[in-house]
C-alpha positions, 0 to 999 in steps of 0.5 A, a space after each residue: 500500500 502506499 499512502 499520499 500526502 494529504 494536500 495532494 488528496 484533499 486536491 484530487 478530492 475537490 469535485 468529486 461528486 457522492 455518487 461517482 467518482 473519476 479515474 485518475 493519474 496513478 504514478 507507477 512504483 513498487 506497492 506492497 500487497 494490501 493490508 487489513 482495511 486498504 482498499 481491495 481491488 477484485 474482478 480485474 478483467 481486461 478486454 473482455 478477458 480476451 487477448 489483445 492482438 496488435 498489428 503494426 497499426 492496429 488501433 483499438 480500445 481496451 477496457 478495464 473493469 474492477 471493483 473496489 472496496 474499502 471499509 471507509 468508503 472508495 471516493 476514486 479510483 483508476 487502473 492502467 497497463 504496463 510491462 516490465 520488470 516492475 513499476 520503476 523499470 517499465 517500458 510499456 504503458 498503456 493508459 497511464 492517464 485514462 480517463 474512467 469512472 466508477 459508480 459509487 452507491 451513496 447509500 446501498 453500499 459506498 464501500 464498493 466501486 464497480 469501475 471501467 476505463 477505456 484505453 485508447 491503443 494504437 500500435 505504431 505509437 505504443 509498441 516500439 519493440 517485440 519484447 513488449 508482447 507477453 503478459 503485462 500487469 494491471 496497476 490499480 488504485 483507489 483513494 478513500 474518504 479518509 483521503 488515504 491511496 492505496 495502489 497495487 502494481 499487479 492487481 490482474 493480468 492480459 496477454 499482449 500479442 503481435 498479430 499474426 497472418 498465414 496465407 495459402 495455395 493449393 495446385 494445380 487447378 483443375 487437379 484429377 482425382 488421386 492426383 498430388 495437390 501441392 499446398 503452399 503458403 506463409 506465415 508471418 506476423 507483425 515485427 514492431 521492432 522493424 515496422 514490418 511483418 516476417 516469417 514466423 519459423 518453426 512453428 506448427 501449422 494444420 492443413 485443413 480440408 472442406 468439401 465442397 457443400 459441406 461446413 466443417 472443416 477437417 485436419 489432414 496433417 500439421 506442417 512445421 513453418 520453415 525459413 521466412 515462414 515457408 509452408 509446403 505439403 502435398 496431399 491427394 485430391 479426393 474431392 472437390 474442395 478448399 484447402 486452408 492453412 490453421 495456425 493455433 498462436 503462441 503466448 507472445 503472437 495471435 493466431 491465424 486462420 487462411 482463406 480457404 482456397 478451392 480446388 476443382 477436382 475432376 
């Protein structure tokens, strides 16, 4: 727990109505865990309990809701991303100033804050370099009405991924029946560091089958990703049909799905 100086509680205080109260600026530093009677901060879910996959310019906006209690009452609270080592070494943030609110019962129950920010993403501005994918932590605060702060540097988690793509190429076209079908394709995913997407190698991908006619999707084997991304297999042509390359991610990049591609089969 860390505890601000009065004057700089009874400043944030000044506008804050009974029944809500805004999210606002947390300053990143080493908490302690909660003690009897600091805030408690629970139910942290972040973009919907969802990964948040990042391309080169992908811009998007990432919730954060929590609900905070505290027995003498939760006057503001706030909540932000960052990654690294701990809050003095970041080197990502995301949300450091958002701007939320939090719905504070004045009469059924003013100990508990059911609150959401909103987090403006945009990758070419926030994501310099690859180390940054990866889980990141959630900081979340709050200030009770005895103007005491309360901040914790790891109240939740999200996994932050870099976007991923696979494209596929089944031939020849038209293919005889029982003949070779030679499936290509690629696999990359977004390089914040270059400002590009590369070939992502060694990695698992199924090649998948539909018929013609039909919904469902089956897996005809799993090919490993070779340099630069390079996909390649044969199989045989048994029916008319679309072939597709599936790649299922990792914990640092999303997955992809291809485009079936048809093949007439005759």
């Amino acid at each position: 727990m860390r505890i601000r100086p009065a004057v700089a509680a009874v400043s944030l205080a000044t506008g804050l109505s009974a029944l809500s109260a805004s999210v606002f600026p947390a300053a990143a530093q080493a908490a302690d865990p909660a003690a009897a009677g600091d805030t408690v901060f629970s139910h942290v879910v972040v973009n919907g309990g969802k990964d948040i996959v990042l391309g080169l310019t992908t811009k998007k906006t990432v919730t954060i809701t929590w609900t905070a209690t505290d027995p003498d009452g939760v006057v503001a609270s706030w909540a932000y991303l960052w990654h690294g080592p701990n809050t003095d070494d970041e080197d990502g943030i995301l949300g450091a100033y958002p701007a939320g609110t939090c719905e504070v019962p004045a009469i059924a129950d003013p100990t508990t804050a059911d609150c959401q920010v909103s987090i403006a993403v945009d990758a070419a501005r926030d994501l310099d370099h690859n180390g940054l994918a990866g889980t990141w932590n959630v900081l979340a605060g709050a200030q009770d009405r005895t103007d005491d702060w309360t901040e914790i540097d790891v109240a939740g988690t999200a996994s932050v991924k870099r976007l991923a793509k696979v494209t596929v190429n089944a031939s020849p076209e038209p293919v005889k029946k029982g003949r070779t079908v030679t499936v290509t394709g690629r696999l990359t995913r977004a390089n914040w560091s270059s400002g590009s997407y590369t070939g992502y190698q060694g990695e698992p991908v199924k090649l998948q089958f539909r018929k013609k006619g039909s919904s469902t999707y089956t897996t005809l084997k799993t090919v490993t990703s070779g340099g630069a991304g390079a996909l390649k297999t044969t199989t045989k042509a048994k029916a008319d049909g679309y072939f597709r390359f599936v790649f299922a991610g990792t914990a640092t990049t999303g997955p992809a799905t291809a485009a079936g591609d048809f093949v007439d089969v005759r």
